[in-house]
C-alpha positions as CSV (number, residue, x, y, z in Angstrom):
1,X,-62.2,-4.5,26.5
2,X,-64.9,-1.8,25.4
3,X,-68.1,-1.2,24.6
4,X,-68.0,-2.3,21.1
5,X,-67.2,-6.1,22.4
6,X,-70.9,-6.9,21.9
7,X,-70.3,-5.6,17.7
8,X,-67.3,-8.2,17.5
9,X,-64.7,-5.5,17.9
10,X,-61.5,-7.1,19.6
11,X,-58.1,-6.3,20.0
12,X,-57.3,-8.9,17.3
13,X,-59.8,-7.4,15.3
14,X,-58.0,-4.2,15.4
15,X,-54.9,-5.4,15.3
16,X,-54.6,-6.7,12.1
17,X,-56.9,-3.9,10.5
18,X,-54.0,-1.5,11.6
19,X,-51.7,-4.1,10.0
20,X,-53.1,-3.8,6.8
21,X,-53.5,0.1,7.3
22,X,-49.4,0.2,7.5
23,X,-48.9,-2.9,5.0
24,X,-47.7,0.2,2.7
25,X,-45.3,2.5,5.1
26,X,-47.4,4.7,6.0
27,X,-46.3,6.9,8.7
28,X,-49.7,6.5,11.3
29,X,-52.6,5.2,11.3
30,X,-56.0,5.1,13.8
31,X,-59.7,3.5,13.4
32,X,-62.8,5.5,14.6
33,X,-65.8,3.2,15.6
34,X,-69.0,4.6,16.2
35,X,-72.4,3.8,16.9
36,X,-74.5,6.2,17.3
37,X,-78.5,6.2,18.0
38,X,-80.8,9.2,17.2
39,X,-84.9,9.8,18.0
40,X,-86.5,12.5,16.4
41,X,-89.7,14.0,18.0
42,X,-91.8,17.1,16.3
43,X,-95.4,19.1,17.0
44,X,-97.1,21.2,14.7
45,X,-99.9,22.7,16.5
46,X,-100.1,20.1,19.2
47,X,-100.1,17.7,16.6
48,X,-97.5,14.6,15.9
49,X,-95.8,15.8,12.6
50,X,-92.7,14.0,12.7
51,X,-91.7,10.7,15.1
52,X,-88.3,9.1,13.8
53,X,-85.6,7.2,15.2
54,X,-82.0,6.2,13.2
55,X,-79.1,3.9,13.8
56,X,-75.7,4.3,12.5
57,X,-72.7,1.8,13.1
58,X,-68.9,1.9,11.4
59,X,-65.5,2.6,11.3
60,X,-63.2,4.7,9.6
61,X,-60.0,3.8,8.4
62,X,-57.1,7.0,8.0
63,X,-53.3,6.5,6.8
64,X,-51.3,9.4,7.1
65,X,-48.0,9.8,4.9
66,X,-46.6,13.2,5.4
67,X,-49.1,15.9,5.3
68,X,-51.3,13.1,2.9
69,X,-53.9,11.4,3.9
70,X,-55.6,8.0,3.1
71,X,-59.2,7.2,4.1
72,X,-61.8,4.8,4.0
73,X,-65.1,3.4,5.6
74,X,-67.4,1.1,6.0
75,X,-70.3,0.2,7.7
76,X,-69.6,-3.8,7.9
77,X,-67.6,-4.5,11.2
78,X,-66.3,-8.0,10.0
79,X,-62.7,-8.3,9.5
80,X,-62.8,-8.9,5.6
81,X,-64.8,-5.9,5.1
82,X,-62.3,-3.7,7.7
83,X,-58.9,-4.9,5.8
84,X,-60.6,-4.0,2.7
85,X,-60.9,-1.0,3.7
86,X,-57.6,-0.7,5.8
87,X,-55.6,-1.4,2.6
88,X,-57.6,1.1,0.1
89,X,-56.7,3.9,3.0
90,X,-52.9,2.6,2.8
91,X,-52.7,3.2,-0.9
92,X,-52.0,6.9,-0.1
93,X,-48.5,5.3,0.9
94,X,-45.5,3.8,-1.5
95,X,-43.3,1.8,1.1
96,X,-42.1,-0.7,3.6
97,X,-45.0,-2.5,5.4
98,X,-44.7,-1.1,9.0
99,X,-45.4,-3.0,12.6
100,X,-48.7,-2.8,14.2
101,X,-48.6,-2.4,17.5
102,X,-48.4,-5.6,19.9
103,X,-50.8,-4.2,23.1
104,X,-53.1,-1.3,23.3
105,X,-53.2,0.9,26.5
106,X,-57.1,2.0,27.3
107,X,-57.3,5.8,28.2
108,X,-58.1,5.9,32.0
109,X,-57.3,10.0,32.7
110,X,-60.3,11.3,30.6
111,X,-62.7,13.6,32.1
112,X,-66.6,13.1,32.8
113,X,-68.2,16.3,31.5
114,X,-71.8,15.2,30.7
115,X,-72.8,12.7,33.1
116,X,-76.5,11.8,32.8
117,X,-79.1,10.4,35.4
118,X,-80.4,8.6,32.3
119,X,-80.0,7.3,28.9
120,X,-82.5,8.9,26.5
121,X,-82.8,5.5,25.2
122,X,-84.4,4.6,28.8
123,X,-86.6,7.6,28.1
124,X,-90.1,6.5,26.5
125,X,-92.4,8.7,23.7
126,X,-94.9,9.1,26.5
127,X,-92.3,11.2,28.6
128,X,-91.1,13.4,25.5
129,X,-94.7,13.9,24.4
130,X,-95.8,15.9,27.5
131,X,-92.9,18.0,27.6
132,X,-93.5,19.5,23.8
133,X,-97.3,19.2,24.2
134,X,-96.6,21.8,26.9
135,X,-94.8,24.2,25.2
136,X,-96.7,24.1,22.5
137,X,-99.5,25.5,24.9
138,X,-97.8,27.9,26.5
139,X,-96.7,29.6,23.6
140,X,-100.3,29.6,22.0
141,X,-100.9,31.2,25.3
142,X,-98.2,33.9,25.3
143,X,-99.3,35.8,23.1
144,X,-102.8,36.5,21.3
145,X,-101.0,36.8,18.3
146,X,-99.7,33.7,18.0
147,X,-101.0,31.5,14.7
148,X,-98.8,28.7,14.4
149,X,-96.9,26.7,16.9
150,X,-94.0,24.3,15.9
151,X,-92.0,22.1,18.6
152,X,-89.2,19.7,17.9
153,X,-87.2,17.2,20.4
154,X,-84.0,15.6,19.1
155,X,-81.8,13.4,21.7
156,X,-78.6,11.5,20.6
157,X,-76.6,9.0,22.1
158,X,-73.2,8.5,20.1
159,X,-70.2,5.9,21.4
160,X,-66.7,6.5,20.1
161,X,-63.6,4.1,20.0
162,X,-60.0,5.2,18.9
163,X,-57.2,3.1,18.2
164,X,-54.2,4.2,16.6
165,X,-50.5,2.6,15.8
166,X,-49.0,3.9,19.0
167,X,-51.5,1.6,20.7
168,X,-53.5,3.9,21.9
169,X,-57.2,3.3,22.5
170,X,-59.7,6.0,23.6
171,X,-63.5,5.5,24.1
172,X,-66.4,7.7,25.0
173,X,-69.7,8.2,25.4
174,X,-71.5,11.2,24.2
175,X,-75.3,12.3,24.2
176,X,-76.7,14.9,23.0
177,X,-80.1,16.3,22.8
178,X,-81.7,19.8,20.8
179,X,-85.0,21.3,21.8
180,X,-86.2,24.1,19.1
181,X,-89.5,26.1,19.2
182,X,-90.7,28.3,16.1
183,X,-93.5,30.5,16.5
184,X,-95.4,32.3,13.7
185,X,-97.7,35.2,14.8
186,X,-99.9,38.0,13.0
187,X,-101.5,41.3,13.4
188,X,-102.8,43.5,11.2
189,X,-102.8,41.0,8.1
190,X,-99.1,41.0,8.4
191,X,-96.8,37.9,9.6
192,X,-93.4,37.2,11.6
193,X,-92.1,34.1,12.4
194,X,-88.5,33.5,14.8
195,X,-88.1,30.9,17.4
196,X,-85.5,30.1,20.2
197,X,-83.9,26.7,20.6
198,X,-81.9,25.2,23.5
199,X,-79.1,22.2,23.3
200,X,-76.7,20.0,25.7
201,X,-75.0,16.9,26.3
202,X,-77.1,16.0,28.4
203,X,-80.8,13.9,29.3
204,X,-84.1,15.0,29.6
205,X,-83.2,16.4,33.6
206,X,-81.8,19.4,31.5
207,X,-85.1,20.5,30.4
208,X,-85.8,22.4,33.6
209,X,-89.0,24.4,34.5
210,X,-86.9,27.3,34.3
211,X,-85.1,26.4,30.7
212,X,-88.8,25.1,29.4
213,X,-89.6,29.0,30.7
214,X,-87.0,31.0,29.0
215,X,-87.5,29.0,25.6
216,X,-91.1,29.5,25.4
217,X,-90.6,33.6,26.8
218,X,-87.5,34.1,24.3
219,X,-89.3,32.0,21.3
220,X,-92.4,34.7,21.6
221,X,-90.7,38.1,22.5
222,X,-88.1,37.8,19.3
223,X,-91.5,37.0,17.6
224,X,-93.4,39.9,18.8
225,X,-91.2,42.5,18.7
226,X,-90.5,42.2,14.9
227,X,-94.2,44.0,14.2
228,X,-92.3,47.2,16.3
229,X,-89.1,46.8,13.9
230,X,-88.1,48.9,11.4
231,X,-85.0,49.4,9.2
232,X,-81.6,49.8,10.3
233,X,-80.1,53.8,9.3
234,X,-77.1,52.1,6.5
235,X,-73.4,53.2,6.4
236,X,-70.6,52.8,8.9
237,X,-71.5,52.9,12.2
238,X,-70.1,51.5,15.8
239,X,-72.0,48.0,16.8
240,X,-72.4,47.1,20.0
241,X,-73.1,42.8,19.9
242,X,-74.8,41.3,22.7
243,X,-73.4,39.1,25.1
244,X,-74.3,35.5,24.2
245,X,-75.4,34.1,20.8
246,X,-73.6,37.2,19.1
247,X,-70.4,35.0,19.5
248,X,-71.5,33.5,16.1
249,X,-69.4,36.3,14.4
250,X,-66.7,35.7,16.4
251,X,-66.7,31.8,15.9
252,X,-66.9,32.3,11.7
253,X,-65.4,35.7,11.1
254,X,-62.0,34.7,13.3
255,X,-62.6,31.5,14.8
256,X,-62.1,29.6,11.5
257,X,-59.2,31.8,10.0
258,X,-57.3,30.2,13.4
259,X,-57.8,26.4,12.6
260,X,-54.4,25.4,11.9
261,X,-55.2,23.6,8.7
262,X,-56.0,27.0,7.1
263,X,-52.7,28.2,8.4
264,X,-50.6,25.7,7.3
265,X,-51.6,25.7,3.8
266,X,-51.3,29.6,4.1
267,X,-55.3,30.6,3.0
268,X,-55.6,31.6,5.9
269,X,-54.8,35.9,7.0
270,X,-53.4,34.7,10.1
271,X,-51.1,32.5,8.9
272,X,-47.9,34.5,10.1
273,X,-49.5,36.4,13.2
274,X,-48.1,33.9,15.6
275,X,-46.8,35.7,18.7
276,X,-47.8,39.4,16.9
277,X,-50.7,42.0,18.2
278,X,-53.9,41.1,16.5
279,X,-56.6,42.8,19.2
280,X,-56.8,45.5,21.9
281,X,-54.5,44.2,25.5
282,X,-58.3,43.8,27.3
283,X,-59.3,40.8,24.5
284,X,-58.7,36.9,25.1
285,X,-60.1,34.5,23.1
286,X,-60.2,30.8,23.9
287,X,-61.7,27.3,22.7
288,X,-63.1,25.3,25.2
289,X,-63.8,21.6,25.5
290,X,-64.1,21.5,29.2
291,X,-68.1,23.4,29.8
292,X,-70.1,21.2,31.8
293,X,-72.8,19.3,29.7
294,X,-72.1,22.2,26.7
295,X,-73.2,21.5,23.0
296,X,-69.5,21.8,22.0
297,X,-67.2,20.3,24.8
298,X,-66.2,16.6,24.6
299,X,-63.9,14.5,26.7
300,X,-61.0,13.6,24.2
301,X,-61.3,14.8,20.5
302,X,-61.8,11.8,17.6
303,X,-57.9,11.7,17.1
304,X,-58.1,10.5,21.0
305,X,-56.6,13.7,22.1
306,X,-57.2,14.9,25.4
307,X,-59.7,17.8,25.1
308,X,-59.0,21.1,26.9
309,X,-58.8,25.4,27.1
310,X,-56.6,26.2,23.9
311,X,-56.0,30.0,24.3
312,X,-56.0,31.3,20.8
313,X,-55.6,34.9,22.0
314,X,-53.7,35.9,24.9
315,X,-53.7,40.0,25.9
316,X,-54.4,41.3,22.2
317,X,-51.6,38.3,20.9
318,X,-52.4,35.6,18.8
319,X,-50.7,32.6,20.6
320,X,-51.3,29.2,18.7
321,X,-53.6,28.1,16.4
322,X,-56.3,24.9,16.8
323,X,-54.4,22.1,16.3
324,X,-55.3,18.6,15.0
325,X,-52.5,15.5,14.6
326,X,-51.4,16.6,11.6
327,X,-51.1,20.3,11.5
328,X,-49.3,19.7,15.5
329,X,-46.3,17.3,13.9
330,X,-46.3,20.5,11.0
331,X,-45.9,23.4,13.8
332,X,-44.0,21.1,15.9
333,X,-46.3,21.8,18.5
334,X,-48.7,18.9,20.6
335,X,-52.1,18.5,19.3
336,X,-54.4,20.9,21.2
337,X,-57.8,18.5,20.9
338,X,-59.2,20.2,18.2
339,X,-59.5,17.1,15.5
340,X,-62.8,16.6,15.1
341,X,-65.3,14.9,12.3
342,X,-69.0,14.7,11.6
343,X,-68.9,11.1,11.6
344,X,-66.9,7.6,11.3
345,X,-67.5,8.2,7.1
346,X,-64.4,11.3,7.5
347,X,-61.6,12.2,8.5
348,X,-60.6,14.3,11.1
349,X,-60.1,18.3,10.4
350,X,-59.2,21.3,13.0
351,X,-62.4,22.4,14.6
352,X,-63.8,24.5,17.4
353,X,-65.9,23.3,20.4
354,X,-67.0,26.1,22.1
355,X,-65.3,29.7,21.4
356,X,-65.4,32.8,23.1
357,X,-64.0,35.8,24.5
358,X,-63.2,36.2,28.2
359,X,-64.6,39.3,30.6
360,X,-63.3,42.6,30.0
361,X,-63.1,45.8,31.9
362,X,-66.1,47.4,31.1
363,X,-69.9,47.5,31.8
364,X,-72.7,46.6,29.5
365,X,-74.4,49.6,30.5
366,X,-70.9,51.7,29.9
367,X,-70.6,50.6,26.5
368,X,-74.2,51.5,25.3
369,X,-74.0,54.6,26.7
370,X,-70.8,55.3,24.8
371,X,-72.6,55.3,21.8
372,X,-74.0,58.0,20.2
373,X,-75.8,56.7,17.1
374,X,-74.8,53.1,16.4
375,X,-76.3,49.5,16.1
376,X,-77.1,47.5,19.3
377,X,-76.9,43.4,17.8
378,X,-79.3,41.0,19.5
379,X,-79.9,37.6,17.5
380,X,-77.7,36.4,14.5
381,X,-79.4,34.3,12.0
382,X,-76.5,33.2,9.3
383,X,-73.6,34.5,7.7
384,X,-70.9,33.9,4.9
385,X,-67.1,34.1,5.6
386,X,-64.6,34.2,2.9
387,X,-61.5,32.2,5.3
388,X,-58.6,33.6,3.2
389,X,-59.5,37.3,3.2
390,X,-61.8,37.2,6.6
391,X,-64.2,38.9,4.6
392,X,-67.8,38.7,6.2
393,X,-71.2,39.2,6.3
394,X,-73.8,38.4,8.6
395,X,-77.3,38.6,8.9
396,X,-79.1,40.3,12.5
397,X,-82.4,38.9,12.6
398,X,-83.2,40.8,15.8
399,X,-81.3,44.5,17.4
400,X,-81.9,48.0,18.1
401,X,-81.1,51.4,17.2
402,X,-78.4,53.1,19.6
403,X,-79.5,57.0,19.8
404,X,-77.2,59.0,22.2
405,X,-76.3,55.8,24.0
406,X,-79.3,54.4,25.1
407,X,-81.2,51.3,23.0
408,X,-84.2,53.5,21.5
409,X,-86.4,51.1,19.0
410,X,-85.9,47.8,17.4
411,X,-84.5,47.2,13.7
412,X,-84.7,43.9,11.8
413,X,-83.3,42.1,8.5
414,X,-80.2,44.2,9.5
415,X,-77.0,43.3,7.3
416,X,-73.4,43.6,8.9
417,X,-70.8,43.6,6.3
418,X,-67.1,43.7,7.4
419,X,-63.8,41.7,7.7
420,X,-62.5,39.5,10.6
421,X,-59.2,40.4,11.6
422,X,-59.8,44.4,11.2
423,X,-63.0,43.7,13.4
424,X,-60.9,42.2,16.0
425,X,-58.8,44.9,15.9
426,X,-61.3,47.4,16.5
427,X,-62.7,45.6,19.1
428,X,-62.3,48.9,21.6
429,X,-64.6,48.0,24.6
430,X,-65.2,44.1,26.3
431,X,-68.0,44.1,29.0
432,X,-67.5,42.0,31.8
433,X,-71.0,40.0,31.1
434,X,-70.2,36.9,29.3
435,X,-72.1,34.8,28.1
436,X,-72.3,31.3,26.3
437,X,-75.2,30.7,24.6
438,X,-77.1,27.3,25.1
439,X,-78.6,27.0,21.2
440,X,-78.5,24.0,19.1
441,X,-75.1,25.5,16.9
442,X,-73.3,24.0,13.9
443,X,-70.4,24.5,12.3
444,X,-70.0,23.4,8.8
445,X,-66.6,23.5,7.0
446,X,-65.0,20.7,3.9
447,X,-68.3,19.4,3.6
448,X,-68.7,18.2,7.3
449,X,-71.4,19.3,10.1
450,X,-70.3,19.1,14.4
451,X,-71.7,20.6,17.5
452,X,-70.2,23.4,18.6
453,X,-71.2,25.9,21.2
454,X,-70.3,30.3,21.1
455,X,-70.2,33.0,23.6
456,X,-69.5,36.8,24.0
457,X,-68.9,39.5,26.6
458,X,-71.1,42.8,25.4
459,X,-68.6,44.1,23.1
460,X,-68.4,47.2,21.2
461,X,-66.2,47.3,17.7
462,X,-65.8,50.9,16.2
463,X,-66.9,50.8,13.2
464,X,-69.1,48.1,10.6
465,X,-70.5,48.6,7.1
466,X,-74.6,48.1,8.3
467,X,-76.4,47.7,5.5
468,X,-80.6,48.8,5.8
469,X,-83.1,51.0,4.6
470,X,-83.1,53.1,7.0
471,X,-81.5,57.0,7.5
């Protein structure tokens, strides 16, 4: 039927787990099976430093009952261990023992958006090992300077099965692979360290001469340039954000205050700006599942959703929220592929896959020269977000000084302190560069860790609280 036939999981099997999952009235219920295989490759100075691999099989178990939810796990895929498990999830519920379903329909519609030319599991040590040996001497090479080399390879290979109490059964295949290089240099006695790191769902054919190129170039000139850095002049000023991995503040400053869940339980600022102005006519913001071989797009979402463009903003107007099962049957909306989870061990939440902000009507060189004295933001390194208020900060690990609107020297350790939704609105100028960035990006939230992927247009927002040393 799937798969996970060869770990005993038949349509018996899950039949009568889903029986036991409704033996207390709940109103739905679904199982997510995974197995998922990991390797773990790392260099320090040409040397082996790390060679790992990990296995991880299991299923979890969710009862919904209203807006409540029941869960449970476990990692044995017998049937004892499964109704166990079934029935502790169905003690959220207080009723009637409801029908499981008699047939299950396989998903045949689903997409293909990461086909590989070959399993990483088909892919031995003695192929990886040249590829980060290489780096590792090219970026020893790059740069005199250069003190300490550090490579690191991660490759994934993750199958998914959902079956729910409609009958419903979705399955996919998912790999995923992360290539990181950190770089620590010195002159003068003094020291900088920064790196650049690459990700896709995809196999080792996406390490391409070109891609090896850029990571090694990118990993040593954000390195190197931090010994020309200075402070950042403090106070309000007008940033300009770089197109590409500057999408981070627009992921955690807005993305996340638009995940329905937020919404629905009313923590979130946006909770009743459905259908009002929220950004300039120029801005449109979307979530995307459908990027070819991208960190963050899947082929159906682990509620077995069909994954595709949700357009959060639509000419300046907030026009839905991200939607998982439950926060869809709240709105009275459909689902919009957004449930995801780190892992068969928890439930399903609203998440992102890959967010961004469509072209606008301007230039990249327009918009810096409309600056007279601002903040030009190249490489984001973390932040904090406070989700009810959209309060923010973020830290710019690498950007330069705007001075009569051209980019004049570089700044570092640059704080930007602001708030989300005021940001957004003073969003005044979208370039028509976009950008989505290829790093190895994260998005934590309740505890739980998934791939996600960001991009940006240049854009230029009024006016930020930068906080530096600097006058």
């Amino acid at each position: 039927m799937t798969s996970f036939d060869r770990f005993g999981v038949t349509e018996r099997l899950i039949r009568e787990t889903l029986a036991a999952a409704l033996s207390r009235g709940g109103d739905f219920a679904d199982l997510f099976f995974e197995h998922a295989v990991g390797s773990d490759l790392g260099l320090e100075d040409g040397a082996v430093n790390r060679a790992y691999a990990s296995v991880s099989l299991g299923v979890g178990v969710r009862v919904l009952k209203g807006d409540q939810t029941g869960y449970g796990y476990t990692e044995d895929l017998s049937l004892p261990a499964m109704l166990e498990c079934a029935r502790t999830a169905a003690a959220i519920a207080d009723g009637p023992a409801r029908d499981a379903p008699l047939a299950f329909h396989v998903r045949r519609d689903l997409p293909s958006r990461y086909p590989l030319e070959r399993a990483w599991d088909q892919v031995p040590p003695e192929e990886r090992l040249p590829l980060l040996a290489g780096l590792n001497e090219r970026a020893f090479a790059a740069d005199a300077r250069v003190r300490k080399v550090n490579v690191h390879l991660r490759s994934e290979a993750t199958s998914v099965l959902v079956a729910d109490s409609t009958g419903r059964l979705a399955e996919d295949s998912q790999p995923m692979t992360v290539l990181s290089l950190s770089v620590l240099a010195e002159q003068g006695g003094r020291r900088e360290q920064n790196g650049y790191n690459v990700a896709g769902r995809a196999g080792l054919e996406f390490y391409t001469p070109e891609r090896l190129g850029r990571v090694v170039r990118e990993a040593v000139a954000r390195t190197a340039v931090l010994f020309e850095a200075g402070a950042p002049p403090a106070g309000e000023l007008p940033v300009v954000l770089a197109a590409g991995s500057s999408g981070i503040l627009l992921h955690e400053a807005i993305g996340h205050g638009m995940e329905a869940d937020f919404n629905r339980k009313g923590t979130s600022i946006y909770a009743d700006k459905i259908g009002k102005v929220v950004a300039r006519p120029f801005v449109n913001i979307v979530d995307d599942a459908t990027g070819a071989g991208a960190r963050g797009s899947i082929n159906v979402d682990d509620e077995g959703n069909a994954a595709g463009v949700t357009h959060l903003v639509r000419d300046g107007v907030l026009a839905t929220y991200l939607h998982d099962a439950i926060s869809a049957r709240h709105y009275g909306v459909s689902p919009t592929g957004n449930g995801r989870r780190e892992s068969y061990r928890h439930p399903p939440l609203p998440r992102m896959r890959s967010t961004y902000m469509l072209p606008g009507p301007h230039r990249k060189e327009e918009i810096i020269a409309s600056v007279k004295r601002g903040l030009y933001c190249q490489n984001f390194s973390n932040g904090q977000v406070n989700i009810g208020a959209g309060d923010f900060t973020f830290y710019v690990k690498n950007g330069w000084l705007i001075e009569d609107g051209k980019l004049t020297r570089p700044v570092k350790d640059v704080n930007i302190i602001g708030n989300g939704p005021k940001a957004l609105e003073q969003v005044d100028m979208v370039a028509d560069d976009l950008e989505i960035d290829e790093g190895g990006w994260t998005c934590g939230k309740d505890g739980q860790s998934v791939p996600v992927s960001q991009g940006l247009p240049t854009v230029r927002v009024a006016s930020l609280t930068v906080g530096g040393r600097g006058r």
